[in-house]
Each structure stands twice: as C-alpha cells, then as structure tokens.
VOPAGU-2260 file (C-alpha; in pm, 1 decimal, decimal comma):
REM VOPAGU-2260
SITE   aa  ch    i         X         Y         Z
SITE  UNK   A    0    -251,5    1806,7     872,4
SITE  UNK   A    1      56,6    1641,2    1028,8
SITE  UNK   A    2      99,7    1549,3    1400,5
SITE  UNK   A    3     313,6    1817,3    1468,1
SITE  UNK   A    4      87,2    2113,9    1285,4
SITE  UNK   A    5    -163,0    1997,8    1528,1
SITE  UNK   A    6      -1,6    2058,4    1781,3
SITE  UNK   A    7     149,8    2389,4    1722,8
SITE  UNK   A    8    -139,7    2525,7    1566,5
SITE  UNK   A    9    -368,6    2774,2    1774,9
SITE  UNK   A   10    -738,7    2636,5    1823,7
SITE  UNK   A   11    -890,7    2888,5    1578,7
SITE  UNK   A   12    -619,2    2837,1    1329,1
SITE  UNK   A   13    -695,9    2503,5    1309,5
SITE  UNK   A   14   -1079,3    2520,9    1271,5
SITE  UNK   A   15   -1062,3    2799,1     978,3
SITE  UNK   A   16    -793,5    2529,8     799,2
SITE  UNK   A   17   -1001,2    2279,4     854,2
SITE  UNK   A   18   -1316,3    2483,3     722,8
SITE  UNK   A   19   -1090,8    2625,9     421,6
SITE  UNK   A   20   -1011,5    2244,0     306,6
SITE  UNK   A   21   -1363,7    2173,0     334,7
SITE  UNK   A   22   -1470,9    2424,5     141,3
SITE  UNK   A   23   -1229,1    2364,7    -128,6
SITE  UNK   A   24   -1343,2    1987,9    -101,6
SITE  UNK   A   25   -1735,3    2024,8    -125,3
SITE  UNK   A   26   -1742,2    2371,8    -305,9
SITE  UNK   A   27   -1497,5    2371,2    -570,0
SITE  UNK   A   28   -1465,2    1981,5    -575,0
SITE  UNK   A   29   -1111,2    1944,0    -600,6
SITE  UNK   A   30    -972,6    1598,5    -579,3
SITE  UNK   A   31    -825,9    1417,7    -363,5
SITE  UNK   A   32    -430,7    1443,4    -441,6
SITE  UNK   A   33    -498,7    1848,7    -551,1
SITE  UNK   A   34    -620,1    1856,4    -138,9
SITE  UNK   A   35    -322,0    1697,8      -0,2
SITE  UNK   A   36    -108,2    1933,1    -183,5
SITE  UNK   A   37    -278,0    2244,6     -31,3
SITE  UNK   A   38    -318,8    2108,5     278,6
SITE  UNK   A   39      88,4    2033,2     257,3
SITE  UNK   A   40     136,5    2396,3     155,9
SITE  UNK   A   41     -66,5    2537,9     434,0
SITE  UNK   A   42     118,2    2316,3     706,4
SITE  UNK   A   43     411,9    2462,8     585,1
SITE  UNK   A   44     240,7    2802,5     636,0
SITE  UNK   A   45     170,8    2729,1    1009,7
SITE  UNK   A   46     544,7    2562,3    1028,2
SITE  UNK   A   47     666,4    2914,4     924,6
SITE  UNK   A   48     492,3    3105,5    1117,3
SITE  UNK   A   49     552,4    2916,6    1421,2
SITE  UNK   A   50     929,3    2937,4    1412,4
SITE  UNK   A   51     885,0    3331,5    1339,7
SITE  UNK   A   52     692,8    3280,0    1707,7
SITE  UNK   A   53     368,6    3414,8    1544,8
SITE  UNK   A   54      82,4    3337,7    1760,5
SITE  UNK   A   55    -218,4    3314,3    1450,4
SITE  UNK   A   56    -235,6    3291,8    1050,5
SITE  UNK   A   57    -430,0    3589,1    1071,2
SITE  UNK   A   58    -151,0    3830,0    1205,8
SITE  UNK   A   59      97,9    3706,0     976,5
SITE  UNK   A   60     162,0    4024,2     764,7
SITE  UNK   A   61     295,2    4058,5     395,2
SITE  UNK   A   62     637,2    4097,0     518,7
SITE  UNK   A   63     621,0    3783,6     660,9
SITE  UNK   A   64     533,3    3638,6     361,5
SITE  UNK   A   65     818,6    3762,9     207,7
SITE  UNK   A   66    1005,0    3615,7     429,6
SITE  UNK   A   67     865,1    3311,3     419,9
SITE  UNK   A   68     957,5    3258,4      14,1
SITE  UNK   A   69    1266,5    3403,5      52,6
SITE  UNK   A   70    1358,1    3167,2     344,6
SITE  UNK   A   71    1215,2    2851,6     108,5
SITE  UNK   A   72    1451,2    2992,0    -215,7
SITE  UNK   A   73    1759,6    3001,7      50,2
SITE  UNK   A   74    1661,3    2616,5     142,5
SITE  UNK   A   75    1672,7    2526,0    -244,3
SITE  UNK   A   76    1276,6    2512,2    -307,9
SITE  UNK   A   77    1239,1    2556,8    -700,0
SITE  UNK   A   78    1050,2    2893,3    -852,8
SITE  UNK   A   79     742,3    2692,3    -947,6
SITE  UNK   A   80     728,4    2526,7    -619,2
SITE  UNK   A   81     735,5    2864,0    -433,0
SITE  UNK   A   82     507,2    2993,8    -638,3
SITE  UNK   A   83     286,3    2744,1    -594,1
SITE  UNK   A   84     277,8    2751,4    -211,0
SITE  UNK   A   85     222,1    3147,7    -239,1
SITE  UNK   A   86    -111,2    3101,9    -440,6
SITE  UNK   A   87    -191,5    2789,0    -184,6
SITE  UNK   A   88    -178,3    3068,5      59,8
SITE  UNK   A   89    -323,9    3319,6    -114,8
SITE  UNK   A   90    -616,8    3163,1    -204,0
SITE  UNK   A   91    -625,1    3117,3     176,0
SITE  UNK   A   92    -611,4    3461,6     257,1
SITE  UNK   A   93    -883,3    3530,4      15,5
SITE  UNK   A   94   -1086,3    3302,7     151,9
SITE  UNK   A   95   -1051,6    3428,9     517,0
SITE  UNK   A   96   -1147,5    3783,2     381,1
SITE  UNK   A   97   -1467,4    3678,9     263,1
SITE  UNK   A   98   -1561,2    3425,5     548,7
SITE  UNK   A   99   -1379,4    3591,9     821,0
SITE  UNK   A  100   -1355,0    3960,4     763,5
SITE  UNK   A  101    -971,6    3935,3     721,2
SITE  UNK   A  102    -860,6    4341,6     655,5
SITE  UNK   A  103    -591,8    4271,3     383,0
SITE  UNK   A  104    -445,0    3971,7     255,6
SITE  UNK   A  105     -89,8    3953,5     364,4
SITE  UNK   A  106       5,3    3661,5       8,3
SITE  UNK   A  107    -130,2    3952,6    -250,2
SITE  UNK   A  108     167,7    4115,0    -432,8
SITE  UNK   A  109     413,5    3854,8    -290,4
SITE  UNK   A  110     584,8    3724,6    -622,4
SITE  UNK   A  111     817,6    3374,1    -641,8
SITE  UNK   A  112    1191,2    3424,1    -725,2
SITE  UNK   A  113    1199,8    3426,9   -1123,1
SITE  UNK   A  114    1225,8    3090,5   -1327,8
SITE  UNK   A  115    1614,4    3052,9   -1483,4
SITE  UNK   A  116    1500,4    3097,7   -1841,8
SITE  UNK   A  117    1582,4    2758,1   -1995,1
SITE  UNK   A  118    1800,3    2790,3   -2265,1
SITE  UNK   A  119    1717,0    2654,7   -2619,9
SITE  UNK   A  120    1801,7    2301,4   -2714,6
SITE  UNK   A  121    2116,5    2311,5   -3027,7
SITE  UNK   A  122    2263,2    2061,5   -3188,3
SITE  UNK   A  123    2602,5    2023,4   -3256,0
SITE  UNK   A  124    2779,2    2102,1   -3551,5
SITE  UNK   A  125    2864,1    1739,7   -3631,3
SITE  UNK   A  126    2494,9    1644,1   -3580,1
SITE  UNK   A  127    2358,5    1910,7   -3730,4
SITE  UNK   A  128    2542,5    1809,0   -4092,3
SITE  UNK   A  129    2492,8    1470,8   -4018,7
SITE  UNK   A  130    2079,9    1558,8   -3956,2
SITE  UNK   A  131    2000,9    1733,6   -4268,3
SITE  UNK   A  132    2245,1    1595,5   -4540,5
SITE  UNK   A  133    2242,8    1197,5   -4396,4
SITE  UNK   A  134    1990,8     949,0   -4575,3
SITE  UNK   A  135    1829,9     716,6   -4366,3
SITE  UNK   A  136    1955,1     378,2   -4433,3
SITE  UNK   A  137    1628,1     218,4   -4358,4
SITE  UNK   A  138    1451,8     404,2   -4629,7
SITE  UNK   A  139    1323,2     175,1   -4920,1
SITE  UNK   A  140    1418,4     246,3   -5264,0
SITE  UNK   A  141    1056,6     267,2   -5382,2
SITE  UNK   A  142    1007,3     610,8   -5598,4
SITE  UNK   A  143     791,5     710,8   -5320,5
SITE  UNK   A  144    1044,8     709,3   -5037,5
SITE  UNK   A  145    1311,3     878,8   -5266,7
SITE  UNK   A  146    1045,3    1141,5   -5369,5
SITE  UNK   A  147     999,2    1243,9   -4965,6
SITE  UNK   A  148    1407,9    1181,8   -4906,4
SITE  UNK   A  149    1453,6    1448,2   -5189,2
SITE  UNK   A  150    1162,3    1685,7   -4995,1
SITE  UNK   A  151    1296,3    1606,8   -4640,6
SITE  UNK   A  152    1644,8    1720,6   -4738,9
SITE  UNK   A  153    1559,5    2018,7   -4878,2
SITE  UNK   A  154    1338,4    2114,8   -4585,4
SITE  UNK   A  155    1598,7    2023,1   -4360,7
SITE  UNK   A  156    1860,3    2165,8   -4517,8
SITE  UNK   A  157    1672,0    2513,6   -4548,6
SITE  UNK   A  158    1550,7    2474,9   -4174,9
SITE  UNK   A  159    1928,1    2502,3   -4007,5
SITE  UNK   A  160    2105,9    2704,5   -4350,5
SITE  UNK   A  161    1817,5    3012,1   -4260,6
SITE  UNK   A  162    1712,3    2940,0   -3955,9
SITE  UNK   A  163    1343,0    2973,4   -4047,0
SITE  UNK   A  164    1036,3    2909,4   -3795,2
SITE  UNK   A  165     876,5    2529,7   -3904,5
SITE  UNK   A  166     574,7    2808,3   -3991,3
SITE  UNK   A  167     768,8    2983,4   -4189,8
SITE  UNK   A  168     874,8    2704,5   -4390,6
SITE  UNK   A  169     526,3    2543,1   -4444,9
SITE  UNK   A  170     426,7    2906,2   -4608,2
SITE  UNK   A  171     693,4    2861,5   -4883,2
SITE  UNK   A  172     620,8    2951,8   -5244,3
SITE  UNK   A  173     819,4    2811,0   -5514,2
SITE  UNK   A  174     761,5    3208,8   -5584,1
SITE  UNK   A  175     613,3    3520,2   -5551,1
SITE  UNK   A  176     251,7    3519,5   -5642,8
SITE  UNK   A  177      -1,7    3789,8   -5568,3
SITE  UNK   A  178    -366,3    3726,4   -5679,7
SITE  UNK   A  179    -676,7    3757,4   -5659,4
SITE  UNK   A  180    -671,3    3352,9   -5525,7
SITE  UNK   A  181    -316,7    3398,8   -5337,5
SITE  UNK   A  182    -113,1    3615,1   -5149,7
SITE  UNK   A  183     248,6    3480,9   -5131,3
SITE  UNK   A  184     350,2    3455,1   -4766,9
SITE  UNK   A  185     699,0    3319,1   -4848,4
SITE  UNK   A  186     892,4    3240,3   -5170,4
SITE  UNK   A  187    1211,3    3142,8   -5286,2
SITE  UNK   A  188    1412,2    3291,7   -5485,2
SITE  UNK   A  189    1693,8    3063,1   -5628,9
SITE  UNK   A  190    1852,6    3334,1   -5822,2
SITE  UNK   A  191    1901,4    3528,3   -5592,8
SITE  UNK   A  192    1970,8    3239,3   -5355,0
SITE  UNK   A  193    1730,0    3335,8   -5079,5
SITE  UNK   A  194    1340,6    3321,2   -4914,9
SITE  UNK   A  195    1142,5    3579,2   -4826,5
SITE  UNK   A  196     937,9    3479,4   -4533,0
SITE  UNK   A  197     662,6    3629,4   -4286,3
SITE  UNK   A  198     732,6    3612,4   -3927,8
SITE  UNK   A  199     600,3    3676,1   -3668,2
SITE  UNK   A  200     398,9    4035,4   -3619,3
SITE  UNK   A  201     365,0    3983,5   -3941,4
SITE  UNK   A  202     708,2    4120,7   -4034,8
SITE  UNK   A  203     847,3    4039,9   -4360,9
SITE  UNK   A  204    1235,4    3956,3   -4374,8
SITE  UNK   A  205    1457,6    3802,9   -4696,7
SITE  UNK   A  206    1705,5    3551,8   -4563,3
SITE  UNK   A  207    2010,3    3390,3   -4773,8
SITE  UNK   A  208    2009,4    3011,4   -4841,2
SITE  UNK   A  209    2385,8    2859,6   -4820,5
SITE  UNK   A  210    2482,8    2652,0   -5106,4
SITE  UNK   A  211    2415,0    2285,8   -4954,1
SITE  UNK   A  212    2074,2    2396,9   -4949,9
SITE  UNK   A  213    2030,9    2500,7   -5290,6
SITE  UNK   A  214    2172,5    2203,7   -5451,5
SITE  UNK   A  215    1897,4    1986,9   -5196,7
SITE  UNK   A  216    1613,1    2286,9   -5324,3
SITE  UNK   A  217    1707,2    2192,2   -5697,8
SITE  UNK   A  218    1684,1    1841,1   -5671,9
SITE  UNK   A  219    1331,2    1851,4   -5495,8
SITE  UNK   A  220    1211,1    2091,4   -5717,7
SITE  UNK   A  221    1292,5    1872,3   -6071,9
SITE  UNK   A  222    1138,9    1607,9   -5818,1
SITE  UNK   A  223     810,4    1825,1   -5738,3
SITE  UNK   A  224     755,6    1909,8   -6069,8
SITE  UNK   A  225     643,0    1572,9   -6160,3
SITE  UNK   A  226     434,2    1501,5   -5838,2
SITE  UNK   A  227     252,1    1827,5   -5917,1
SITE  UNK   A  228     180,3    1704,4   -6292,3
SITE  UNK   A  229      43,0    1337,3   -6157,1
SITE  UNK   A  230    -186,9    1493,4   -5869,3
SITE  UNK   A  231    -512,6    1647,6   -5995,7
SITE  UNK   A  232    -559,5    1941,1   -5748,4
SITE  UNK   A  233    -212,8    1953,5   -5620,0
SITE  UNK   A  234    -101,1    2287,9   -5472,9
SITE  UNK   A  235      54,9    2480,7   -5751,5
SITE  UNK   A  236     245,9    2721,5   -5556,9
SITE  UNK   A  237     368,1    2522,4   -5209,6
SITE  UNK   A  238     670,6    2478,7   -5214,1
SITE  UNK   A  239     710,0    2165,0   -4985,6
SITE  UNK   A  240     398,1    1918,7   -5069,1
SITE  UNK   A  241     306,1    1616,9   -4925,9
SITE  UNK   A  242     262,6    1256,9   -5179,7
SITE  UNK   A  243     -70,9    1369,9   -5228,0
SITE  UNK   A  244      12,2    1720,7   -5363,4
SITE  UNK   A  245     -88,1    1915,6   -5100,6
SITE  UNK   A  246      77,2    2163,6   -4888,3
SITE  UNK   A  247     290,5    2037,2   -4604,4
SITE  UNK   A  248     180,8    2037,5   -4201,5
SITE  UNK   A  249     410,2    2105,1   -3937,1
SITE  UNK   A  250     292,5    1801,2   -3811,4
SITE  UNK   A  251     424,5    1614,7   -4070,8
SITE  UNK   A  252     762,7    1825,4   -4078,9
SITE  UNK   A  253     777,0    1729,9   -3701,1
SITE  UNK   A  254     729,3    1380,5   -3734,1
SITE  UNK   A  255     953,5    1315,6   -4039,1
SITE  UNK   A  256    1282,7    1502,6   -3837,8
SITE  UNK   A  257    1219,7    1328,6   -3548,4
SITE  UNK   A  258    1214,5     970,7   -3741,2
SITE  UNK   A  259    1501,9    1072,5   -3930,1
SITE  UNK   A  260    1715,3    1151,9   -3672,7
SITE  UNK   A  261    1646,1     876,5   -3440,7
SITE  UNK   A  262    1692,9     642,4   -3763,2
SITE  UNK   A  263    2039,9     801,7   -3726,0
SITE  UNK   A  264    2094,0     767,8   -3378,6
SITE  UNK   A  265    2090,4    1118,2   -3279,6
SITE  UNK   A  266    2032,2    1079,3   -2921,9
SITE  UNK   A  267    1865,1    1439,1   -2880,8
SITE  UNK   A  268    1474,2    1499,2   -2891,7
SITE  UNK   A  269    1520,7    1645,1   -3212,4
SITE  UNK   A  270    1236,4    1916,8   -3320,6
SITE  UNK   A  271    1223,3    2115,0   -3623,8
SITE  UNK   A  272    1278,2    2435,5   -3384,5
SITE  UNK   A  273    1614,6    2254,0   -3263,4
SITE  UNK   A  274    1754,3    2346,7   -3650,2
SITE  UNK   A  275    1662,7    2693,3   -3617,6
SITE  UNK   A  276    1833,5    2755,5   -3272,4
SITE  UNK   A  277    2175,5    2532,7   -3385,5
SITE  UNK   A  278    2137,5    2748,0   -3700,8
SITE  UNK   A  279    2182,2    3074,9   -3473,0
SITE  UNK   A  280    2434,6    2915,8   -3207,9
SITE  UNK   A  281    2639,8    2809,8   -3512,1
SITE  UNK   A  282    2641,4    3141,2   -3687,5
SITE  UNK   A  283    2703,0    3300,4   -3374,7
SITE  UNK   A  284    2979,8    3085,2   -3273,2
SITE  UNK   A  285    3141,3    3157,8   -3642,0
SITE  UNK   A  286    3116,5    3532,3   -3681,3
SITE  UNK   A  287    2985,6    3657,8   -3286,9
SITE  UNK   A  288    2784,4    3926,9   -3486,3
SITE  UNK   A  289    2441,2    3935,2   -3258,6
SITE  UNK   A  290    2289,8    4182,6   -3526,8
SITE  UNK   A  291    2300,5    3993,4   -3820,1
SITE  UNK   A  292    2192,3    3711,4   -3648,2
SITE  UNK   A  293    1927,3    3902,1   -3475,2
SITE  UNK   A  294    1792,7    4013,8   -3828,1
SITE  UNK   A  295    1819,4    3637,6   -3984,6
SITE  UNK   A  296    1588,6    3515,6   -3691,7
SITE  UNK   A  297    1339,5    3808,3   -3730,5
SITE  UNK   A  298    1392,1    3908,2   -3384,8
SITE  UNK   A  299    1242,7    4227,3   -3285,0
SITE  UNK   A  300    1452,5    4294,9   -2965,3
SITE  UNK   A  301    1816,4    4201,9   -2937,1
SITE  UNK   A  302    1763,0    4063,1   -2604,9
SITE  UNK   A  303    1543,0    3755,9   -2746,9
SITE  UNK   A  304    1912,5    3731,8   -2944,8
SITE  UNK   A  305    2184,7    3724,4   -2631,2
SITE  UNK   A  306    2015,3    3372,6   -2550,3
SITE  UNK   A  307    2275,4    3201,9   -2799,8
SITE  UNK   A  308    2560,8    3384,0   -2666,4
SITE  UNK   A  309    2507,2    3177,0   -2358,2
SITE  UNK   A  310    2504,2    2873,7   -2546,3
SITE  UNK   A  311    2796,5    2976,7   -2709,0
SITE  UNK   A  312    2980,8    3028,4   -2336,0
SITE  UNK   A  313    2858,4    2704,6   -2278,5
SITE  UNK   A  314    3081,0    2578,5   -2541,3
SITE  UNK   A  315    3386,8    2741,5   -2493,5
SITE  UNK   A  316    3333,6    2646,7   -2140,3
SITE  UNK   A  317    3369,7    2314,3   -2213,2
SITE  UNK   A  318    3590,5    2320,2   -2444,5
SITE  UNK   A  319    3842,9    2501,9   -2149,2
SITE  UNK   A  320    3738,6    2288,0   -1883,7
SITE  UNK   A  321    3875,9    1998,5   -2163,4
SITE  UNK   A  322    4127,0    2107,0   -2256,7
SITE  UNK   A  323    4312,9    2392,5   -1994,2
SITE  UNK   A  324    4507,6    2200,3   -1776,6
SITE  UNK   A  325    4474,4    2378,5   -1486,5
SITE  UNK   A  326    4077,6    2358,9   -1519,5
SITE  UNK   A  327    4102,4    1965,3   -1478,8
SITE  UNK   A  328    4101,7    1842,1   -1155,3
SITE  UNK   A  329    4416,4    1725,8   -1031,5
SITE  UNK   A  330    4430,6    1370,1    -963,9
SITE  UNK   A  331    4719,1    1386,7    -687,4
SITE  UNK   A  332    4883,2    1679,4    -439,3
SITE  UNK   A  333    5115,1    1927,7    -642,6
C-alpha cells in the first residue's frame, strides 16, 4: 500500500487489508504481480472512500459502490478495468464476511458499465476481390501447388460469395448423401447454383453461390476428381480435401488465407471469418435488406444482423467526411 493509503487509512482498516493480502498470498498462492494488482485496486478502494469522508471499509454501503464505478467510468477507466476493481473488492467483502462477521457485502450486485461490443473486422471491396480471385505470385508451378491454388480459390471464393461459417465450409459434400456410413451435413448443388449447409443450432439453410464462385467450384472439382482417384482412402464425399485426400481442417483453411493474403500484401489480420462478415457488409451496403441478409448468415435474431449496418455507417461516414466539404476542416478563417 502507497504512502498516502497509509496514512489515510483507519488502524483497523489497515490490519484487515493487510490480513486479506496475506491470506490471498499464503492461502490461495497467488503470485506476486496478481498481489500488486489487488492491493492497487483496494488502495483505490480506501482513496474513494476517503474523499466520500467515510471513516471505515466496513461502512461503505452498496451505494457507495455504485458510486465509486460510476465516478471511475466518468474519469475514463475502461469496462474491464472497472470490472476488475469491483471483483478486487468483492472478493474483499467476502472475505470480511467470513473472517469478520461483515452483515452484507456492499460490491455484490454492483455490475461494470457494459463493454462497446467490438464490431466485426470487413474487408474492403477492393481487397476482398483481390483476396479470393488473386494467385499468389510466389506459388511454384509444381502440379501440387496448382492443385491447392485451384482448392484455395474455390474455398475462398465460396467463403465471401455465401458468407458461410469456416465450419460450415469444412462440412461440404460434393452432394447430398444419406447412409447408413454418412449423413450429409452440407452439399453443393451446382445446378441449382447453391449449398445447403448446417449452422449453428443445428439449423439447416440453402444459400446461393454467385457466378465467380462457380466457375472457381468447377475447376477444383475436374481438379479433385483426379486427387480422389490417386489417393487410396481419400474422402469420397468432402468436398474440399487436403493433398492427401482427406477432408479439410479449419486449421488448414486458416493458415492458407492468412498466407495468401499476406503474400498479397493485404495489411489486415485476415481470418476466414473476415470473408463471411465483408460478405454481409457488402451485401448490405448493395441492397440494405437486413432480412435477406439475416437469413444468408443463419442468424436467428435480427439483432445479431444490425451489427453490419454499423459498419456500413462507418463507411458512408467516411466517405462524407471525404468528400462533403463542409465536413473537412477548414484550413483558414471564413
């Protein structure tokens, strides 16, 4: 505890702190930063309550509390760092109860200021194209390399033109099978130029594939068709399969977007998730019909939707602060 908590803090305050940390040192063995931190949080506790003029911990109520994280929120303290100074004190509190016959404890119920939901990571339209239709000029021309170009187009390509989960994907039939060995999770259907695929909640849903992806889905599959004829106990019905035959990760599918789009030089962290969110943004952006998208995602409440209608502010945002010339600041006196 700092010079000034020492000071301020009431002779029995400071022995049950000073008990507390010793407990949580010897009992629960926490280390040595993990103390700091609560001790750090439980100055701030005594800070608090001394500038409220409240003469011990043990009559600060659950107003106060209140009080307390609202006053931190006003100062600019983040969600998570409130919230972790309420179950600093909390844990207190408990504490006290059990040791020191404390009647209630003044932290329960007390809940930080909710976390801004962060909103999904998109690409832009220019990227995007450039992600799943560009060929990686590092690529060798072995048969090998053009056989996984050919599959990582056509997963790429169906990632952002449907908008599927990387799960979804990696459950792909080339099509519908039911027996007694397999139950088709997901299958294309070129015909009728869409998948089928189960979501989550185990919801089923039938999404269309654009044409870029169909032309990439053609090629791979006159490609897969001889892979699966030159591995012994390849996967007959996957529809992506790795060199070997088998059935695709989402490791793998991770791995190989991320290479290709740093080979690129797509600065963003790009994640097989990031297609399916541009896919939405995009489509939302073009036609601003939440439903439709809503029912392409598999999204059981609308509200998991209206995300992408922020992103889509974002951009017209942008686009007015760049281009309104009254939104750009003005670089001298009218």
């Amino acid at each position: 505890m700092d010079s000034h908590a020492e000071l301020t803090v009431n002779a029995a305050d400071q022995q049950q702190l000073a008990s507390y940390l010793h407990y949580l040192q010897t009992q629960r063995k926490l280390s040595e930063h993990t103390l700091e931190s609560y001790q750090s949080d439980l100055d701030q506790l005594v800070t608090y309550s001394r500038e409220k003029k409240i003469h011990a911990l043990t009559a600060i109520t659950v107003t106060d509390i209140r009080r307390f994280a609202a006053q931190m929120h006003a100062r600019g303290l983040s969600p998570s760092s409130i919230a972790r100074k309420l179950s600093a004190w909390r844990g207190f509190y408990n504490w006290m109860a059990t040791h020191h016959q404390l009647a209630a404890n003044p932290a329960d119920g007390v809940k930080a200021p909710k976390r801004a939901r962060a909103l999904p990571k998109a690409l832009g339209v220019d990227d995007a194209v450039r992600l799943v239709s560009g060929k990686r000029s590092a690529d060798s021309d072995s048969e090998t390399d053009k056989t996984q170009q050919l599959c990582n187009r056509a997963m790429f390509e169906l990632l952002y033109s449907s908008g599927l989960r990387v799960s979804e994907l990696i459950e792909l039939d080339v099509q519908y099978a039911e027996t007694r060995e397999h139950a088709s999770q997901g299958w294309l259907n070129l015909d009728a130029c869409e998948v089928t695929v189960t979501g989550k909640g185990n919801k089923r849903r039938t999404v269309p594939v654009g044409s870029a992806a169909l032309l990439s889905l053609r090629e791979w599959l006159s490609c897969r068709a001889t892979l699966i004829n030159e591995k012994p106990g390849a996967d007959p019905h996957a529809l992506f399969i790795t060199s070997r035959g088998q059935r695709i990760t989402a490791r793998a599918i991770q791995t190989r977007i991320k290479s290709h789009a740093q080979a690129l030089g797509i600065p963003a962290d790009v994640h097989p998730h990031m297609l399916r969110h541009s896919f939405a943004s995009h489509v939302l952006q073009s036609s601003g019909d939440l439903r439709a998208v809503q029912e392409m995602l598999g999204h059981s409440s609308i509200a998991s939707t209206q995300v992408y209608t922020s992103l889509d502010f974002q951009r017209l945002a942008h686009v007015y602060d760049a281009a309104h010339p009254r939104a750009k600041k003005q670089k001298s006196s009218d």
